[in-house]
C-alpha positions in Angstrom: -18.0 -1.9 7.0 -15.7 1.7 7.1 -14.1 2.4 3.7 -11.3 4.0 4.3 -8.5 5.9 2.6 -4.7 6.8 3.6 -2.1 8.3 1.5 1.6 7.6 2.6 4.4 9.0 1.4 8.0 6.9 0.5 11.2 7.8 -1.5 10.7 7.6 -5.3 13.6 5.0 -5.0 11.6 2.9 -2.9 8.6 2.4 -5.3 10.2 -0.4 -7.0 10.6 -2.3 -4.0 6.9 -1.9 -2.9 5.6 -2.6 -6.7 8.0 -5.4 -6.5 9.0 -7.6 -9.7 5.7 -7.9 -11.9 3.8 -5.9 -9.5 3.8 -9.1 -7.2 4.8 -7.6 -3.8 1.7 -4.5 -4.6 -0.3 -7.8 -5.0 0.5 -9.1 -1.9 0.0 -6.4 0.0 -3.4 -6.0 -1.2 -4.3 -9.8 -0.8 -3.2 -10.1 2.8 -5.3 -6.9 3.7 -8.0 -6.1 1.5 -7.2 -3.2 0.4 -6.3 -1.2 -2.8 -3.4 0.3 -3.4 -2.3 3.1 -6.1 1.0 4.5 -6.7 1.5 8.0 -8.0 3.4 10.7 -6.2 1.8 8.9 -3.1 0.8 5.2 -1.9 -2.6 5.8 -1.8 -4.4 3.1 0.4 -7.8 1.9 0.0 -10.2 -0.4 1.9 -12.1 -1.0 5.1 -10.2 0.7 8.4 -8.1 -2.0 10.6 -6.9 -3.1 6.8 -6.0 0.1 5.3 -4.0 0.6 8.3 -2.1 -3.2 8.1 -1.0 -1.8 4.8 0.0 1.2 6.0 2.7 -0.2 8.3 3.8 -2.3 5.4 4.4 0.7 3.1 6.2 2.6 5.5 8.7 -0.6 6.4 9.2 -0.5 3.2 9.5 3.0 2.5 
């Protein structure tokens, strides 16, 4: 197991999209990858290293 951490960075108009309607796209996200996900000035991604990187590329399509 390799915790892992990756910070991406998206428009601020684009944060809604990724949080998604009662935080159930976030929720997804982290489900379907295992990871952890915070949203500040950053998506900061958290979780073991193929996974972190899944949600990455998810962010960033959404970003």
């Amino acid at each position: 197991m390799i915790n892992m951490f990756q910070s991406v960075l998206i428009p601020e108009e684009r944060k809604a999209v990724l949080i998604g309607k009662k935080g159930e796209t976030k929720k997804m996200i982290e489900r379907s990858t295992n990871s952890r996900i915070e949203i500040n000035d950053s998506v900061d991604i958290y979780g073991e290293g193929l996974e972190v990187l899944k949600a990455a590329n998810i962010v960033k399509a959404i970003g």
